[in-house]
PATI-353400 format. One record per residue (C-alpha): residue in three letters; residue number from 1; x, y negated, z negated. Coordinates in nm, 2 decimals. Layout:
REM residues N
<site "Ala", NUM, <X, Y, Z>>
...
END
This chain:
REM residues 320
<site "Unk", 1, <1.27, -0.74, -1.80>>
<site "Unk", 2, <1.28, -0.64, -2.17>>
<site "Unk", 3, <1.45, -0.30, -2.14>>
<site "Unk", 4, <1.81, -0.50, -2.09>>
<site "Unk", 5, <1.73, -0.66, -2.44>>
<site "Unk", 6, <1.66, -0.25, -2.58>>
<site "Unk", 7, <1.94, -0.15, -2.44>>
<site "Unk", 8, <2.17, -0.43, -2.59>>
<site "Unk", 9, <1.99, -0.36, -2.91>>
<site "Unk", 10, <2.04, 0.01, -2.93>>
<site "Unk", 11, <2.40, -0.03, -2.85>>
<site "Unk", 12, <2.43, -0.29, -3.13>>
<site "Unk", 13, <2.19, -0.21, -3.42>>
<site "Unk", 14, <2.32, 0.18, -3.40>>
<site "Unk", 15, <2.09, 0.37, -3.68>>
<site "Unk", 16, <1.82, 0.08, -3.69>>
<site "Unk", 17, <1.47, 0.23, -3.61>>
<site "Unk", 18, <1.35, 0.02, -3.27>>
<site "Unk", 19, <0.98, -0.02, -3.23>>
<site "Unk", 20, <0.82, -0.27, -2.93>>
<site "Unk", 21, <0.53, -0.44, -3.05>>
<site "Unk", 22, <0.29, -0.52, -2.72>>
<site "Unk", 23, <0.00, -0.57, -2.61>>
<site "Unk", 24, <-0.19, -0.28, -2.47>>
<site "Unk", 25, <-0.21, -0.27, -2.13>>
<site "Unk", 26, <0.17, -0.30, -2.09>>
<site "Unk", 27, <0.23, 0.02, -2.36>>
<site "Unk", 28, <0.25, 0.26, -2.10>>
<site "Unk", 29, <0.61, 0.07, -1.97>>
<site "Unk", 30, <0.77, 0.25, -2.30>>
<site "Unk", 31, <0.63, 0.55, -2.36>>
<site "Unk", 32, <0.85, 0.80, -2.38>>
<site "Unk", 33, <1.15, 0.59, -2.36>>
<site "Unk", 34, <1.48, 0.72, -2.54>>
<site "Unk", 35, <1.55, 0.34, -2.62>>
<site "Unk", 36, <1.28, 0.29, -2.84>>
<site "Unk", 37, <1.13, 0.47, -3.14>>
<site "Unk", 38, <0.78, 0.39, -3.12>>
<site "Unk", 39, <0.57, 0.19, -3.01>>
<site "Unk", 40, <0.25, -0.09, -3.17>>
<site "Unk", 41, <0.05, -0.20, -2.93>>
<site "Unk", 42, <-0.31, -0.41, -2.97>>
<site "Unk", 43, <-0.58, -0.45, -2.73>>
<site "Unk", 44, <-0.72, -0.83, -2.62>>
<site "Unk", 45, <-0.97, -0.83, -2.93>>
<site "Unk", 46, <-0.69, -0.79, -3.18>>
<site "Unk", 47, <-0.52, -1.05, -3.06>>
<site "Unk", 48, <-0.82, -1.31, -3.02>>
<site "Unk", 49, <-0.81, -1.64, -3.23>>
<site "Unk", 50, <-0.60, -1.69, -3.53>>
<site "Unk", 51, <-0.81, -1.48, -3.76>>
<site "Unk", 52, <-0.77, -1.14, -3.52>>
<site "Unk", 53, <-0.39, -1.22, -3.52>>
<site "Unk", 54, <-0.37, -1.28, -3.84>>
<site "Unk", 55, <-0.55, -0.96, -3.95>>
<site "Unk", 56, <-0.30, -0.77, -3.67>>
<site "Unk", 57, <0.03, -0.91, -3.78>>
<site "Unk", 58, <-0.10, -0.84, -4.16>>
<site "Unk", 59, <-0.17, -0.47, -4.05>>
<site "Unk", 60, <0.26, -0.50, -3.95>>
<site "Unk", 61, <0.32, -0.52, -4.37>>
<site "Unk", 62, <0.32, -0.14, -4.42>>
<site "Unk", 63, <0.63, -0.12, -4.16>>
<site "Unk", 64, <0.81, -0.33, -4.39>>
<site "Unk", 65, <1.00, -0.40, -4.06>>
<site "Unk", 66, <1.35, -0.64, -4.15>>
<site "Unk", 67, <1.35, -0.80, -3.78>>
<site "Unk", 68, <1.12, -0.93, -3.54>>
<site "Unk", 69, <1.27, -1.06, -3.24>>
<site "Unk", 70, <0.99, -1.23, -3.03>>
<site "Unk", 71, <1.08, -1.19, -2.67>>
<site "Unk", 72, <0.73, -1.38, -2.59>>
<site "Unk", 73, <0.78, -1.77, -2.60>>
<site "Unk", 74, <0.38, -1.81, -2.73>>
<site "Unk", 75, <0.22, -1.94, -3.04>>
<site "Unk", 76, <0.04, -1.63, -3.11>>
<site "Unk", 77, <0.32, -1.41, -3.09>>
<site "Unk", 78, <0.53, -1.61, -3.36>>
<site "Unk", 79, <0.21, -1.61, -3.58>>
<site "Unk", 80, <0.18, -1.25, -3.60>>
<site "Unk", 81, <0.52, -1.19, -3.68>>
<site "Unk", 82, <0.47, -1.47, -3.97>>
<site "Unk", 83, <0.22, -1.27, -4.11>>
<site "Unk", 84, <0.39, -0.92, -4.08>>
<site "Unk", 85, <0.64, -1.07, -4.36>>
<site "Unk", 86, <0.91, -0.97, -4.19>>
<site "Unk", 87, <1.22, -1.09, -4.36>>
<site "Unk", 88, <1.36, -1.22, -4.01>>
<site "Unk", 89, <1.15, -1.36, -3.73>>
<site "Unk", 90, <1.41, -1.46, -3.44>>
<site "Unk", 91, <1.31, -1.66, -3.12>>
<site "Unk", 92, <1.32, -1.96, -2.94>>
<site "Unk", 93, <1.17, -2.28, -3.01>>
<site "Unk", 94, <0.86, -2.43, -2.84>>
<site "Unk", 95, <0.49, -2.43, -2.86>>
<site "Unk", 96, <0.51, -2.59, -3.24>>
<site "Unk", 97, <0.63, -2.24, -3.36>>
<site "Unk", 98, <0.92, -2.33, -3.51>>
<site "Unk", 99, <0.81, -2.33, -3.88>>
<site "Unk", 100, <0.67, -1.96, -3.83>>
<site "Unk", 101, <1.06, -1.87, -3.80>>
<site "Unk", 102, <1.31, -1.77, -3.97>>
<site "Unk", 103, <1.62, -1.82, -3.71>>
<site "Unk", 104, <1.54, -2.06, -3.42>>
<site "Unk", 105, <1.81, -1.96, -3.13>>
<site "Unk", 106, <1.85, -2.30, -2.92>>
<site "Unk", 107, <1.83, -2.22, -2.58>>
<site "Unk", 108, <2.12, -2.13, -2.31>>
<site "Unk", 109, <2.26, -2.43, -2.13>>
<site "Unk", 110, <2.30, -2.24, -1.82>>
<site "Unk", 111, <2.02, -2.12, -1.60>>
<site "Unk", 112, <1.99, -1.70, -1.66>>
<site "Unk", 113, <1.78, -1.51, -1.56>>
<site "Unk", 114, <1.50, -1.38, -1.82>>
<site "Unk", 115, <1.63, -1.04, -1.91>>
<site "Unk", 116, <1.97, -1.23, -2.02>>
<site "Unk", 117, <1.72, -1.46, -2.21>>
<site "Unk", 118, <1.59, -1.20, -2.38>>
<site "Unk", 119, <1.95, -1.05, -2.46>>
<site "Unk", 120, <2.05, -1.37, -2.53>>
<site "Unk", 121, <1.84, -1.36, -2.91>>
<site "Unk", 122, <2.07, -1.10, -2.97>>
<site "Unk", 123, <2.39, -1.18, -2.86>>
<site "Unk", 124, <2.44, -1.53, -2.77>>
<site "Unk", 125, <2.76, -1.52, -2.61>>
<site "Unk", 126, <2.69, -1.59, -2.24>>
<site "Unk", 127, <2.99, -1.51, -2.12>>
<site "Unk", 128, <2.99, -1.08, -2.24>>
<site "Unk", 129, <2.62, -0.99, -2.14>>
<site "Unk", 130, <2.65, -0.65, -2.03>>
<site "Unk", 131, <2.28, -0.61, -1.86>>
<site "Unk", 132, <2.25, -0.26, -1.76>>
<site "Unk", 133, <1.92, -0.17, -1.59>>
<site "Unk", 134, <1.69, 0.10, -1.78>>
<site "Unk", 135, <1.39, 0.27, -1.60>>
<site "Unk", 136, <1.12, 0.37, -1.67>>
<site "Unk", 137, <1.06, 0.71, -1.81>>
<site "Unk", 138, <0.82, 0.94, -1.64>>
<site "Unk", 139, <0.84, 1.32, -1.74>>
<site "Unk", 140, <0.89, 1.57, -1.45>>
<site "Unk", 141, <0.48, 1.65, -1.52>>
<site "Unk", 142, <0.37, 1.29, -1.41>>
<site "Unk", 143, <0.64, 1.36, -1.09>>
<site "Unk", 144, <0.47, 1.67, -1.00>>
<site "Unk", 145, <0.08, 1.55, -1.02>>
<site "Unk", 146, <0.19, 1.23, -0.83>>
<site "Unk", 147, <0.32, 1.46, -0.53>>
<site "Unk", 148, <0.03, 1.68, -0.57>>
<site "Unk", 149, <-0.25, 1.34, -0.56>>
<site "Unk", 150, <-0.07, 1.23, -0.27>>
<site "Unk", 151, <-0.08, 1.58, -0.13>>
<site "Unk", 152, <-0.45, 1.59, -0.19>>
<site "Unk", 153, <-0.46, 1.22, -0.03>>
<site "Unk", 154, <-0.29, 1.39, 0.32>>
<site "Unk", 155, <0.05, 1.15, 0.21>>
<site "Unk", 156, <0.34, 1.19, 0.23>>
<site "Unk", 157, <0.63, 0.96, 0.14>>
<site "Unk", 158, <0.43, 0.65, 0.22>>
<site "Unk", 159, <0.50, 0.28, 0.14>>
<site "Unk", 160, <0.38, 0.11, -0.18>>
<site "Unk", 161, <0.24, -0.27, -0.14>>
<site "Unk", 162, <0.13, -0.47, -0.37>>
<site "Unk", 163, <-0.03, -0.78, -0.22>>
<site "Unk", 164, <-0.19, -0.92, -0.49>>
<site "Unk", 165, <-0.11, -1.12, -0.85>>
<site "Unk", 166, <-0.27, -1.23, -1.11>>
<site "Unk", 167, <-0.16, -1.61, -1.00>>
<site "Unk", 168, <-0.35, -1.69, -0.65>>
<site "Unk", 169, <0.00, -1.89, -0.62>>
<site "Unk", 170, <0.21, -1.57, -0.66>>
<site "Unk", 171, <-0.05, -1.37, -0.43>>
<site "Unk", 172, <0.02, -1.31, -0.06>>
<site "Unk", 173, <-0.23, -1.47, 0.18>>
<site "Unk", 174, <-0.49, -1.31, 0.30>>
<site "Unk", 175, <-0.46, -1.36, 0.67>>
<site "Unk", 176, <-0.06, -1.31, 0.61>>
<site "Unk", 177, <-0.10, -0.94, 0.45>>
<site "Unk", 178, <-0.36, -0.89, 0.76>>
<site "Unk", 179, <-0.07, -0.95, 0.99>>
<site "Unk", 180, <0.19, -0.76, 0.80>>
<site "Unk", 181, <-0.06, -0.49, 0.84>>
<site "Unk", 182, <-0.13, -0.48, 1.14>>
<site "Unk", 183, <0.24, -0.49, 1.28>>
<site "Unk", 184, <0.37, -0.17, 1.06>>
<site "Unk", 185, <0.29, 0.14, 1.17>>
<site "Unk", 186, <0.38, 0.29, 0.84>>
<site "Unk", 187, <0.11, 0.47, 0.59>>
<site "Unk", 188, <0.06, 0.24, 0.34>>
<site "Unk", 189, <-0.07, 0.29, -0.03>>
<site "Unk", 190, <-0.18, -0.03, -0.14>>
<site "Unk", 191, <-0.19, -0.05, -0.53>>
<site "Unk", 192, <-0.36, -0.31, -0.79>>
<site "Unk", 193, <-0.56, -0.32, -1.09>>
<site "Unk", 194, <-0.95, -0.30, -1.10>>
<site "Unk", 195, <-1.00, -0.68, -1.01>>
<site "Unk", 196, <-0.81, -0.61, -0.69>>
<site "Unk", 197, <-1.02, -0.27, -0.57>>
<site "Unk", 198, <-1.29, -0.52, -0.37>>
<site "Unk", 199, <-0.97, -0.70, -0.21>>
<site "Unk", 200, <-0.83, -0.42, -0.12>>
<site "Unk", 201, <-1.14, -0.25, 0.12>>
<site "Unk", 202, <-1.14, -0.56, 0.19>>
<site "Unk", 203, <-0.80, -0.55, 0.35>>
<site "Unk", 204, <-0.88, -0.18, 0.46>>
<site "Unk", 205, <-1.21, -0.29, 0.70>>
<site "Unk", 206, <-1.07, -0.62, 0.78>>
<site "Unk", 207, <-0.72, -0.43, 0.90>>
<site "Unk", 208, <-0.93, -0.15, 1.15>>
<site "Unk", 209, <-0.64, 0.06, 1.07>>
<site "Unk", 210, <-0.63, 0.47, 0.96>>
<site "Unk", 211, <-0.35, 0.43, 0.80>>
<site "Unk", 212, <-0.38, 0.22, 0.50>>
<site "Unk", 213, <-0.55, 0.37, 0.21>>
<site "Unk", 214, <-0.65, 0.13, -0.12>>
<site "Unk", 215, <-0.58, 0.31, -0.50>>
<site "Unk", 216, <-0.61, -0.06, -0.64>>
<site "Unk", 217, <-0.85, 0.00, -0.98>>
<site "Unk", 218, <-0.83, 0.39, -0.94>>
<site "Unk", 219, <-0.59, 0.44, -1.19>>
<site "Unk", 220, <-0.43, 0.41, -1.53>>
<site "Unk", 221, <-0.07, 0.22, -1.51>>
<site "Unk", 222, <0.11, 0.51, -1.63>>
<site "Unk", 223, <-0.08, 0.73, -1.33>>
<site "Unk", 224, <0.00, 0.39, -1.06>>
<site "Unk", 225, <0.39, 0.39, -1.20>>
<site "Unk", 226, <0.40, 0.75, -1.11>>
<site "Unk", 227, <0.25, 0.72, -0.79>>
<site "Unk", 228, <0.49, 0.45, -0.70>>
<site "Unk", 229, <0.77, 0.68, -0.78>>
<site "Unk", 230, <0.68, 0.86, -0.53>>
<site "Unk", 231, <0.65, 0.66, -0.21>>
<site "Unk", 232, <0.97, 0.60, 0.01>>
<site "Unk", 233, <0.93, 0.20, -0.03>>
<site "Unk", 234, <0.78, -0.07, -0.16>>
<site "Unk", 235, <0.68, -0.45, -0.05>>
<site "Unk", 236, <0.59, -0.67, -0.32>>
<site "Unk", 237, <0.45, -1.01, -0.39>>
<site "Unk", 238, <0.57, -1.16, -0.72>>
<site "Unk", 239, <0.40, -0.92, -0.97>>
<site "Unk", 240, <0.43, -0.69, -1.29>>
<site "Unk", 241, <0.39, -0.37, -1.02>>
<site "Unk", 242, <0.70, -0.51, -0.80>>
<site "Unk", 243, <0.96, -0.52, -1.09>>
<site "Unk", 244, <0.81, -0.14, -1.20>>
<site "Unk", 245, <0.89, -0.02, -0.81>>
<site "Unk", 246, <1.25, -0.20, -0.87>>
<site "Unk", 247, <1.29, -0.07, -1.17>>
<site "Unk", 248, <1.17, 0.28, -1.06>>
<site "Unk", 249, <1.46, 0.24, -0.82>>
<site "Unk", 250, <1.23, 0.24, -0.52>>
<site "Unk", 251, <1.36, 0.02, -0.22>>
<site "Unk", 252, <1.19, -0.27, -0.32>>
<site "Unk", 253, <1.18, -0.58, -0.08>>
<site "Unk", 254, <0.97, -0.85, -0.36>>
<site "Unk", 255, <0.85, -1.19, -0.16>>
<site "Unk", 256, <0.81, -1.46, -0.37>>
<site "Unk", 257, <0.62, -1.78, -0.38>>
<site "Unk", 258, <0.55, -2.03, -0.69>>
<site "Unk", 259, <0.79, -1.82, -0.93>>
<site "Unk", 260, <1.18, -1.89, -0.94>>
<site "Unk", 261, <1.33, -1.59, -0.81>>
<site "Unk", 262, <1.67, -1.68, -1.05>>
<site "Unk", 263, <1.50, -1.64, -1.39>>
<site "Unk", 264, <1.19, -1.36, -1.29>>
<site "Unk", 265, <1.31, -1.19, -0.97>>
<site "Unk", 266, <1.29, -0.78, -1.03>>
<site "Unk", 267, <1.57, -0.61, -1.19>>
<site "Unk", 268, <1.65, -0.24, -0.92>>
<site "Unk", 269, <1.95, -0.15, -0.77>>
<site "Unk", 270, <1.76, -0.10, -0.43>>
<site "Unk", 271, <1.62, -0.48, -0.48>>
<site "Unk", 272, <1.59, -0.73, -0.25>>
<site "Unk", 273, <1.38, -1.08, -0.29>>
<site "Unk", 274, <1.29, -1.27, 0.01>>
<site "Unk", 275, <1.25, -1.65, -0.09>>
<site "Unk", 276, <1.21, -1.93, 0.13>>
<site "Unk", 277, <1.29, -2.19, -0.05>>
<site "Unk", 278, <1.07, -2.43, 0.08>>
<site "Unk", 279, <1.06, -2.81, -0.02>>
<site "Unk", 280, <0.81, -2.75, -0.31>>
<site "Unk", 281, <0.91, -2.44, -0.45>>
<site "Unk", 282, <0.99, -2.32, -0.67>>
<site "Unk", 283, <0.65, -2.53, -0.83>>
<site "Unk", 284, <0.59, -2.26, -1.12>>
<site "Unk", 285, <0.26, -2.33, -1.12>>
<site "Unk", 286, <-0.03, -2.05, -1.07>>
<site "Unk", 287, <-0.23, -2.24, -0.84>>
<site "Unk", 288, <-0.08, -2.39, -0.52>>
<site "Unk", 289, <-0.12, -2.76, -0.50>>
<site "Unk", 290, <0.05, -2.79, -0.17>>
<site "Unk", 291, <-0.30, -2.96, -0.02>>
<site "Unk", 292, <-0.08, -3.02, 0.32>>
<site "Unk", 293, <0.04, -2.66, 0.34>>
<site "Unk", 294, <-0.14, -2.46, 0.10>>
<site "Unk", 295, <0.09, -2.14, -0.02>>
<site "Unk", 296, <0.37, -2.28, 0.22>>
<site "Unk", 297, <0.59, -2.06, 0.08>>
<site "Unk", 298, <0.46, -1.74, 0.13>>
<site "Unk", 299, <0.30, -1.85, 0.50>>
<site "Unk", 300, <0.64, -1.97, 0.60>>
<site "Unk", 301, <0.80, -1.57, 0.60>>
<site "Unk", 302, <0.73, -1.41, 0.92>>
<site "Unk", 303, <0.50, -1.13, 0.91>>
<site "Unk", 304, <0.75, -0.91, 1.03>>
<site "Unk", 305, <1.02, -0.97, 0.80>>
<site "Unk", 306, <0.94, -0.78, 0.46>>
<site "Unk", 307, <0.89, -0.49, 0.69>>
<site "Unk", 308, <1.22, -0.49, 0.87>>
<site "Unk", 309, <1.41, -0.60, 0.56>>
<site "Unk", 310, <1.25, -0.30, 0.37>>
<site "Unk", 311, <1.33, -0.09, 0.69>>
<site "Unk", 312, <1.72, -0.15, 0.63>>
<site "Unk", 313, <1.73, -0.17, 0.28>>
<site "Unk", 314, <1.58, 0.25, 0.29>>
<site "Unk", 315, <1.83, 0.33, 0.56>>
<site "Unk", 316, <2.15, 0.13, 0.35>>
<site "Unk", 317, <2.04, 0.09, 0.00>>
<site "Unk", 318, <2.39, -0.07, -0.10>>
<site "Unk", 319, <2.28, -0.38, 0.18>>
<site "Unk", 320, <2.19, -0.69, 0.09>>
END
């Protein structure tokens, strides 16, 4: 959802030197990316307490960077721009951050959607937001060992899922993903990170089926992201990996739960979001409390659906 915000900011800033400043594990998402010029990331103990962040955002100084736009609404990311000294620390307000800035942008009075947030710090005209969509960069390397693993695996062109989240409110149902796999009769790759690998044998011996293989935990993001490229189609619950298939431009059919679709629903041209709309949703929360109808939401989309939807959206990818 940020690379709208790059995009906007290449186009406007022309000359300036453009650097995203992330955590870690989500460094891979720019690397080698024509929009930006390089990239700071810091791992979890960096950015632990106020003394770590304080010691990171200090180690900003040498940059002697003259804007810091935080795209992250959080305490912690305000405070390290504070103590980079950066002349000007742009954001939003909230979270008792306010005197750690420099500009405070009030909010949009409409609803957008958070890539147009993100814009918005730049540009706040809501009216002329130009949001183009910017992928992902893999190198025609990472393209060619992603064919050859899948080769090695005996795939070819299968279907990417992602069934879990790291909210059990954004995470399909077990029982649910059970069902969808045992009505498709497509191979299915089913990816996560190493908290999901149990889940997914789970899925794998619970399911009795030859055609589902689990990659969950067996490799790097920038590995999983070329991987993804790869397959012919992708079912997602509302995670990081279902706006990186979108964004990939994999058909991408994204089922959503506690999240509001309008503001964090995956950015792809080939992108389609099934949401019920039940009467609690969308609760934001990360844990459903629903004790009626526990994960209502995601329970109330037939089994069925995600694959047929997914099914039309590879044959027409212009459909809706």
């Amino acid at each position: 959802m940020s690379f709208p915000f790059f995009q906007t900011c290449k186009k406007e800033k022309t000359g300036a030197t453009i650097l995203a400043i992330c955590k870690s594990w989500v460094a891979p998402l720019f690397e080698n990316h024509p929009l930006i010029d390089g990239i700071v990331s810091f791992n979890e103990n960096e950015l632990k307490g106020i003394r770590s962040t304080g010691n990171a955002g200090r180690s900003l100084r040498a940059l002697e960077l003259d804007k810091f736009y935080l795209l992250s609404d959080s305490y912690r990311a305000a405070y390290l721009a504070k103590k980079s000294e950066t002349v000007h620390r742009i954001g939003y307000h909230g979270q008792g951050r306010s005197g750690l800035l420099t500009q405070i942008v009030s909010r949009p009075k409409k609803k957008m959607h958070r890539s147009q947030q993100y814009v918005y710090l730049l540009n706040q005209s809501q009216d002329n937001m130009d949001i183009k969509i910017s992928g992902v960069q893999l190198s025609k390397e990472e393209k060619k060992w992603a064919r050859n693993e899948l080769a090695q695996l005996g795939l070819s062109q299968p279907i990417a899922f992602f069934p879990f989240s790291i909210a059990s409110s954004r995470s399909i149902p077990q029982l649910k993903v059970l069902e969808m796999l045992g009505i498709t009769n497509e191979t299915i790759l089913i990816f996560g990170g190493k908290e999901d690998k149990a889940k997914g044998n789970i899925l794998i011996k619970a399911s009795k089926k030859k055609n589902i293989y689990n990659v969950a935990g067996h490799y790097d993001l920038r590995d999983s992201m070329a991987l993804i490229s790869q397959c012919k189609g992708a079912v997602a619950t509302d995670s990081g990996l279902g706006h990186i298939s979108a964004n990939l431009g994999v058909p991408t059919v994204s089922l959503f739960g506690a999240g509001d679709s309008e503001i964090t629903g995956p950015i792809g041209m080939k992108t389609i979001i099934i949401n019920k709309n039940v009467h609690c949703s969308p609760c934001i929360n990360n844990k459903c409390y629903n004790d009626n109808d526990p994960l209502l939401c995601l329970n109330e989309i037939r089994s069925e659906y995600p694959w047929d939807v997914l099914t039309d959206l590879m044959k027409n990818p212009n459909s809706e």
